[in-house]
C-alpha positions as CSV (number, residue, x, y, z in Angstrom):
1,X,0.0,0.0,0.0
2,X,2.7,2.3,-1.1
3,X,1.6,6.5,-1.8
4,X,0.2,5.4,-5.0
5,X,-2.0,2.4,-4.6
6,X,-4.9,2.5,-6.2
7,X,-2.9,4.3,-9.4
8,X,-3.4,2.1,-12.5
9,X,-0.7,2.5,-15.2
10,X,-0.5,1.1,-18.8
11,X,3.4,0.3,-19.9
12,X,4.2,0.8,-23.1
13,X,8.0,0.8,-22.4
14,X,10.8,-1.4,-23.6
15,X,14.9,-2.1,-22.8
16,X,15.7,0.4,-19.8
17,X,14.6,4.3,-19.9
18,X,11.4,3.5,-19.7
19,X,11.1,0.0,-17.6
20,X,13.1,1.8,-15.1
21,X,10.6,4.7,-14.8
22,X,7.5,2.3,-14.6
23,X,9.6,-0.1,-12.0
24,X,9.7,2.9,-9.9
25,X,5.9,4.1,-10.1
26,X,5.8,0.0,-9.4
27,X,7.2,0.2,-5.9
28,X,5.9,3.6,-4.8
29,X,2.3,1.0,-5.1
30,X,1.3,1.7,-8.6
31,X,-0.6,-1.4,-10.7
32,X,1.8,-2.0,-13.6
33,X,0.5,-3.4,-16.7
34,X,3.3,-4.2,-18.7
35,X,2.5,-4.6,-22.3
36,X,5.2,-7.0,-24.0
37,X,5.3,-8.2,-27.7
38,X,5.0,-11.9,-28.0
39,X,9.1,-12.1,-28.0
40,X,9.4,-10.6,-24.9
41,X,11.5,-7.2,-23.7
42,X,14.7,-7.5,-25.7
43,X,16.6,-6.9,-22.1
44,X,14.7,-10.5,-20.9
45,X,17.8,-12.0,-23.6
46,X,20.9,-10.1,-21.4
47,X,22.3,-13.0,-19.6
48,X,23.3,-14.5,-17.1
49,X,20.3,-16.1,-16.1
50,X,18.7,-19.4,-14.6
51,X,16.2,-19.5,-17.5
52,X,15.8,-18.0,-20.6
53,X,14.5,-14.4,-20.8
54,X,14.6,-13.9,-17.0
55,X,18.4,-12.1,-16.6
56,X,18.9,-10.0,-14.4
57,X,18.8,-6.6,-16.3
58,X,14.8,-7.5,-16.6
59,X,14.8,-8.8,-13.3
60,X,15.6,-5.6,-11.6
61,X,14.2,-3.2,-14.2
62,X,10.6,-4.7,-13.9
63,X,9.5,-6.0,-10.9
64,X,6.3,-4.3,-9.0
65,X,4.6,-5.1,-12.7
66,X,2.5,-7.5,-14.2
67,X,3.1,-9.0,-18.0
68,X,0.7,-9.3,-20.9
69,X,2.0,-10.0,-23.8
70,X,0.3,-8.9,-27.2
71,X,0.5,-8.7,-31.2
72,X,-0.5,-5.1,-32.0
73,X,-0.4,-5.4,-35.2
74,X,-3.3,-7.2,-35.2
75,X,-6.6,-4.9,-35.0
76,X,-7.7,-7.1,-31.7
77,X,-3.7,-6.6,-29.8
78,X,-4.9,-2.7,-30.2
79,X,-8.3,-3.6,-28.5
80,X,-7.2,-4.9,-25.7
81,X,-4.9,-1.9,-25.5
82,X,-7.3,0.8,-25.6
83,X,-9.7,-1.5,-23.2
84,X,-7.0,-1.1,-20.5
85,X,-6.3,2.7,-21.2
86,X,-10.6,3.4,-20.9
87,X,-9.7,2.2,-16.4
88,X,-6.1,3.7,-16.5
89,X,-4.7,6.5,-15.0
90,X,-1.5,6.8,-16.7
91,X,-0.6,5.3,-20.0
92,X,3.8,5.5,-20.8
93,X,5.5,4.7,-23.9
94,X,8.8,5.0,-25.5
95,X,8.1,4.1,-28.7
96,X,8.7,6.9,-30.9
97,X,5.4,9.1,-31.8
98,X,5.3,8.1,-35.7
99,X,4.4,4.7,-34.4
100,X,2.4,4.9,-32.0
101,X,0.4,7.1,-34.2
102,X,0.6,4.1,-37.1
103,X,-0.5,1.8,-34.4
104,X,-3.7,4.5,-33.8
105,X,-2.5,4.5,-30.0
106,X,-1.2,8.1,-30.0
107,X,-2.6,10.5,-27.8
108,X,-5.7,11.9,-29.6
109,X,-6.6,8.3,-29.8
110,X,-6.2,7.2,-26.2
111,X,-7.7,10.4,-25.3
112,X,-10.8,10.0,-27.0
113,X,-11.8,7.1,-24.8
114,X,-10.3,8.4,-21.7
115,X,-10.2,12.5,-21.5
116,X,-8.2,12.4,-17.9
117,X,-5.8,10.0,-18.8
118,X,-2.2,11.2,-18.5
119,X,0.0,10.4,-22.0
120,X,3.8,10.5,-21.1
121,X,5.8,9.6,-24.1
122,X,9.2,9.2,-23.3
123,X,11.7,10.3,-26.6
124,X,14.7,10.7,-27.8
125,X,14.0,14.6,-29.1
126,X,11.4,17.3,-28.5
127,X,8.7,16.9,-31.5
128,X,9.8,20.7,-32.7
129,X,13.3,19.7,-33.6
130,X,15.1,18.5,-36.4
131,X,15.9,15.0,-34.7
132,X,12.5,14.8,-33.7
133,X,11.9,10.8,-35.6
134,X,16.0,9.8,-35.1
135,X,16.6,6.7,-32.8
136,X,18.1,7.5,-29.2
137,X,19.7,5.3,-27.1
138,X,21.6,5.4,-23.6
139,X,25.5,5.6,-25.3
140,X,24.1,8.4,-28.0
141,X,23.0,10.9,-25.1
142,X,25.8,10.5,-23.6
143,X,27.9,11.5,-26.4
144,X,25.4,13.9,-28.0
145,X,25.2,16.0,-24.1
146,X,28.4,16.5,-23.5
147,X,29.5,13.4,-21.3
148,X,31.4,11.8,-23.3
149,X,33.6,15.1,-23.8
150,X,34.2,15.7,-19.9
151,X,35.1,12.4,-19.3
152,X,37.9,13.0,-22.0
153,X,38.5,16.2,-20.4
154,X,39.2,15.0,-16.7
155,X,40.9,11.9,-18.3
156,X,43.1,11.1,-20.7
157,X,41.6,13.0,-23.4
158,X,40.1,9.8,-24.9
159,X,36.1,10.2,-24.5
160,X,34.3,7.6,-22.8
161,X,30.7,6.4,-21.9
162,X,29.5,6.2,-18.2
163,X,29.5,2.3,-17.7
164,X,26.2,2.7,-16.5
165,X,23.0,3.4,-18.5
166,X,23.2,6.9,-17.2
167,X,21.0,8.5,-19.6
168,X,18.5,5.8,-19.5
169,X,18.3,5.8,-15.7
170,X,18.0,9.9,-15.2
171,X,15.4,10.4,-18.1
172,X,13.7,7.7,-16.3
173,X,13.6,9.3,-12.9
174,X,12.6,12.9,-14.6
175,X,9.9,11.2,-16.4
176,X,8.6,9.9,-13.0
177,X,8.7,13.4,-11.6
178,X,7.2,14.3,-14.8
179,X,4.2,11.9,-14.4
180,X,3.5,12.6,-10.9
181,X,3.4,16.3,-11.7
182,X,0.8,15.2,-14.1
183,X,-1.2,13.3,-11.4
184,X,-1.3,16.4,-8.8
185,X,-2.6,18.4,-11.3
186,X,-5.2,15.7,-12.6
187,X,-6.3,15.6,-9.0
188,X,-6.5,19.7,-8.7
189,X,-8.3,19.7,-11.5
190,X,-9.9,16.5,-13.1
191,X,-7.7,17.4,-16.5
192,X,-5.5,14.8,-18.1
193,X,-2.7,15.8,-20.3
194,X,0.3,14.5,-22.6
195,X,3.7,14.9,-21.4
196,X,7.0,14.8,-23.0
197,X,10.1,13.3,-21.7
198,X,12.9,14.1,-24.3
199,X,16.1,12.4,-23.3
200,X,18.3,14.9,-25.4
201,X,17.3,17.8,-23.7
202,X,16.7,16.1,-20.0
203,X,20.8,15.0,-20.3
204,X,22.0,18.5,-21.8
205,X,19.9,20.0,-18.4
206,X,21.9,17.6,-16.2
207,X,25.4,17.6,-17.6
208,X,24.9,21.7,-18.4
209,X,23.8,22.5,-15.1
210,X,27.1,22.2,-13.9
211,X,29.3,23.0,-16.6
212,X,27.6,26.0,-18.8
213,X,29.3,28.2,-16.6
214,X,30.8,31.6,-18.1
215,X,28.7,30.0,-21.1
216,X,25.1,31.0,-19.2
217,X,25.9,34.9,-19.4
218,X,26.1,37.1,-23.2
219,X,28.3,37.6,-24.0
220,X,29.9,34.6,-22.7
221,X,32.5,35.2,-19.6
222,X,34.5,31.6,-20.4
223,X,34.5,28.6,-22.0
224,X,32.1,26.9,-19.6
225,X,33.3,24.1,-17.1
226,X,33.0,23.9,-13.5
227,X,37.0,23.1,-12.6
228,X,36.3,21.2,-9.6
229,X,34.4,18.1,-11.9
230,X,37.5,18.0,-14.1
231,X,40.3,18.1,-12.2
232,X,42.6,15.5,-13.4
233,X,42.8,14.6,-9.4
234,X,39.4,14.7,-8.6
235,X,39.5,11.0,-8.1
236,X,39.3,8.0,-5.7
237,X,42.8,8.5,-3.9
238,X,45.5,6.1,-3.7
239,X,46.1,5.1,0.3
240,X,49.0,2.7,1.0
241,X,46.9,-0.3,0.4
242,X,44.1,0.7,-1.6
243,X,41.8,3.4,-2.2
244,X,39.1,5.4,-0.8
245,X,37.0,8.7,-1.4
246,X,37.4,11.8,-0.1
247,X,35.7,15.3,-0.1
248,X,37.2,17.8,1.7
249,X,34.7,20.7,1.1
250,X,34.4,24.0,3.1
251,X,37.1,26.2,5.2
252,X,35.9,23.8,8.1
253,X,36.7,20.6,6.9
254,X,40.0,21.7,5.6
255,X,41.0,22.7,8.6
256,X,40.1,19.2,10.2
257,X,41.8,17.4,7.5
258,X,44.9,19.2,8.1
259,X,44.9,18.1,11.8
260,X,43.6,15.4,11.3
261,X,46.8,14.6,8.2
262,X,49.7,16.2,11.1
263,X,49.9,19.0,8.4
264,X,48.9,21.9,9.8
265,X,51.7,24.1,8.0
266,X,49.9,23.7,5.1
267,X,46.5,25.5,7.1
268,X,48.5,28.5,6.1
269,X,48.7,28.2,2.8
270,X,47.4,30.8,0.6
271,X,45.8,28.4,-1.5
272,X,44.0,26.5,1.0
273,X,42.6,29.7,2.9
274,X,39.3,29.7,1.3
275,X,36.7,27.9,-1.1
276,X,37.1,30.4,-4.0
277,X,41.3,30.2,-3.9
278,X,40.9,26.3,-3.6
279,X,38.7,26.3,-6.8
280,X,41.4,28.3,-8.8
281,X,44.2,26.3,-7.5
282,X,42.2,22.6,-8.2
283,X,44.4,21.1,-9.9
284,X,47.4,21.9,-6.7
285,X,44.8,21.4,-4.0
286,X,43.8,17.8,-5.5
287,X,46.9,16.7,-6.2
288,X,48.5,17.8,-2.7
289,X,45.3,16.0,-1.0
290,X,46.6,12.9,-3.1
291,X,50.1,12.8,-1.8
292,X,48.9,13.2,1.7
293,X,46.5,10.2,1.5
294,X,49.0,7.7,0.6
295,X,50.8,8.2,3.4
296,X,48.4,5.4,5.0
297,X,46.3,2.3,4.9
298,X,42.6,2.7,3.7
299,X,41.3,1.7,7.0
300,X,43.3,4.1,9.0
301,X,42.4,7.3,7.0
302,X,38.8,6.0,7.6
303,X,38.9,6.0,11.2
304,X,40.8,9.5,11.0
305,X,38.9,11.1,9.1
306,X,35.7,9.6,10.4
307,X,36.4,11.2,13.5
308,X,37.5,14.6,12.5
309,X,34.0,14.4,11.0
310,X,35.7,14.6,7.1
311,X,33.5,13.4,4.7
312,X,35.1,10.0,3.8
313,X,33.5,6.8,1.9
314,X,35.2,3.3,0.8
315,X,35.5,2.8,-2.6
316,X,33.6,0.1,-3.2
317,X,33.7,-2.7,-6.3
318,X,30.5,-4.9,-7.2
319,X,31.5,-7.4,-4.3
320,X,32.3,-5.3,-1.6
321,X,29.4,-3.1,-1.6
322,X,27.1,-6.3,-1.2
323,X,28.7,-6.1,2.3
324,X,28.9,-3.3,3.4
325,X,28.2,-2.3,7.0
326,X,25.8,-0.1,6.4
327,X,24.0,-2.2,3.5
328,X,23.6,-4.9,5.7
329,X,22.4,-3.3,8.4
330,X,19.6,-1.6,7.1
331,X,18.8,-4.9,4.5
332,X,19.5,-3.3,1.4
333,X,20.6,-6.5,-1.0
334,X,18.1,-8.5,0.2
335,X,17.4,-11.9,-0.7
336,X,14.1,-13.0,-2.1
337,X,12.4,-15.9,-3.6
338,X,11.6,-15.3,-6.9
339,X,8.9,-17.9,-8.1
340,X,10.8,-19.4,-10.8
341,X,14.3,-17.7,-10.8
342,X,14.4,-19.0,-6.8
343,X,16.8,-17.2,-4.6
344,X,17.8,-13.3,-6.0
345,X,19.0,-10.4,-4.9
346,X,16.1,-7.3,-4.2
347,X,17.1,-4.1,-4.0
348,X,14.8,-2.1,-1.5
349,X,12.7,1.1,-3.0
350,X,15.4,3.6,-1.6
351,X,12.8,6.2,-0.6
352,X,10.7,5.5,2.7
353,X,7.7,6.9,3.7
354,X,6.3,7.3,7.1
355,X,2.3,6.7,6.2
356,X,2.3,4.9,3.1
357,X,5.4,2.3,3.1
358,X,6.7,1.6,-0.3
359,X,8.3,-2.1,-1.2
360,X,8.1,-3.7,-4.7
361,X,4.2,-5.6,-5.0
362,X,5.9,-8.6,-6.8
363,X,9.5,-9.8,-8.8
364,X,10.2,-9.2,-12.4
365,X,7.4,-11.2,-14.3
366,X,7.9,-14.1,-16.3
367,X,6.9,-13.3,-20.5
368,X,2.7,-13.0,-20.3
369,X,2.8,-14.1,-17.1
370,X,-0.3,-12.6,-16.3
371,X,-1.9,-12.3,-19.3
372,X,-5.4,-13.9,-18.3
373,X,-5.3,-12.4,-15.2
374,X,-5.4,-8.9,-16.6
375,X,-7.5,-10.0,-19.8
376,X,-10.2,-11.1,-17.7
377,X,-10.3,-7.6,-15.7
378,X,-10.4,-6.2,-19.2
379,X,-14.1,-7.7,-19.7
380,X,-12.8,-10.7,-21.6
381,X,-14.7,-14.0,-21.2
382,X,-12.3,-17.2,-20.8
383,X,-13.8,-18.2,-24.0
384,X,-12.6,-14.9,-25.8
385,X,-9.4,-15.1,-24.3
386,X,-8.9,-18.7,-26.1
387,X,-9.6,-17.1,-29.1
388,X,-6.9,-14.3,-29.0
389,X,-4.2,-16.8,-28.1
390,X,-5.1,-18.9,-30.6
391,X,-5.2,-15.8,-33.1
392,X,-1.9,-15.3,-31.6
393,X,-3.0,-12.2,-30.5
394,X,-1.6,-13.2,-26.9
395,X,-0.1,-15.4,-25.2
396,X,-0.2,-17.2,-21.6
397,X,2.7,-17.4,-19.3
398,X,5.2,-19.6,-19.6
């Protein structure tokens, strides 16, 4: 009974943007109908797995949802589309607007049966540009916002991609704030509405917001950049066994760090006196803060800097995070039962509520798992429902 139970959401989405937006309105209590084509979510075939089309990309990308898979290409696939969207509150797609349009499942078209509905079509490009129709995926965003040429700036001057699905995952999360803006005003004022999440300009909002700098005045007072971000030394540091992350911030913890490191000579240091001095020495500041951490083992700048209250982390690797202190004390990796999977690794929602407790409703579905479940709340007789499968309109789980 998380804050939106009782919320009924169609799911148009496929691979990761998307999914990942729906998962979330998932665990915050939403019902999920996840509309699949009879192949399945392409990210069901990115192994490993136990069984075919359950790895673990789909398994923690769509759980809180409930799978019905469908031919829409065939007149009666629409149907049972639009039959969902005439109960549903929100109905999200990333399929770009030329076919949904083909398909008749655009927004005039949903609409028409459902005036309060809200349409969130998640996109590569806003409709008034130039790329409005072009393909977008996760590593193209990247490149095309600016990412990729920071990274080569702070590095080694090759660029790079995030080894993450960073684009994928914050379009995703704007799109949720996106829809739940929607659903406030829906409730203020009984309107529905179509909203737009374009991934092009969501990504140059995040990656500019930090580095448009002299760039956001006319004429232009720099080249943009913020220096701090691409410090060649702004970095997990080198201790004398490993490595761990540190942010020494304001005037404050500088001045901790310094007695905490024995090096309070360098307190007097003109260009560790204040925040705005630091920031135009960067590239001296970092690099001095490297030298001083290798003086020591990982665990004993930890408890230093721990207690002089200096914001310090581990630096973690896939493993080691899985047991971390904290982690594990608040239950984080948890291990569930999956019904056909068997044992797996839950993340929690990361959010918590203090009236309405969010946790996912259910595991990552198997393909059409629930297919006659939600064709029968549709209006469909079991009778009809043979008839579509055998059409191949749909299929049952399997």
């Amino acid at each position: 009974m998380g804050p939106l139970a009782g919320i009924k959401i169609v799911d148009m989405t496929s691979v990761l943007m998307g999914p990942y937006a729906t998962q979330t309105l998932g665990d915050y209590g939403a019902d999920v109908i996840k509309i699949e084509a009879l192949e399945g979510d392409i990210t069901r075939q990115i192994g490993p797995w136990r069984h075919p089309g359950m790895g673990p990309v789909f398994l923690n990308a769509n759980r809180s949802k409930r799978s019905i898979t469908l031919d829409l290409k065939q007149a009666a696939g629409r149907e049972v589309v639009l039959r969902l969207a005439t109960a549903a509150d929100v109905f999200v797609s990333n399929i770009r607007p030329n076919a949904m349009a083909r398909l008749r499942l655009d927004y005039e078209s949903v609409r028409a049966i459902n005036p309060q509905i809200v349409y969130a079509v998640m996109c590569g490009f806003a409709a008034e540009g130039p790329y409005a129709e072009k393909p977008a995926y996760d590593d193209l965003l990247q490149g095309a916002s600016g990412l990729s040429h920071l990274m080569a700036k702070a590095g080694d001057g090759t660029p790079r991609y995030a080894p993450i699905a960073l684009a994928d995952r914050v379009v995703g999360l704007s799109a949720v704030n996106a829809i739940l803006a929607c659903l406030v005003h829906r409730g203020r004022t009984g309107q529905g509405q179509r909203v737009d999440v374009p991934m092009f300009e969501t990504m140059a909002t995040f990656v500019m917001g930090d580095h448009l700098g002299g760039l956001t005045y006319e004429p232009p007072l720099d080249a943009g950049y913020y220096p701090r971000h691409i410090s060649p030394d702004r970095r997990p540091y080198r201790t004398s066994d490993g490595y761990i992350c540190v942010m020494v911030y304001n005037d404050k913890q500088w001045q901790s760090f310094f007695a905490a490191a024995g090096r309070t000579d360098l307190a007097a240091d003109e260009r560790f006196t204040s925040f705005s001095k630091r920031l135009a020495n960067i590239d001296f500041v970092y690099a001095e803060l490297g030298r001083i951490l290798a003086s020591a083992t990982s665990a004993e700048w930890l408890q230093r800097l721990d207690a002089a209250d200096v914001p310090a982390m581990p630096m973690h690797d896939l493993q080691s995070i899985l047991t971390d202190p904290h982690m594990v004390a608040t239950d984080f990796f948890a291990i569930a039962e999956h019904p056909s999977e068997g044992a797996i690794r839950n993340m929690r929602v990361p959010a918590a509520w203090s009236e309405t407790p969010a946790e996912p409703t259910q595991l990552a579905p198997r393909l059409g798992q629930q297919s006659a479940e939600i064709l029968a709340e549709a209006g469909y007789a079991p009778a009809e429902v043979a008839a579509l499968v055998r059409a191949g309109v749909t299929s049952l789980g399997r």
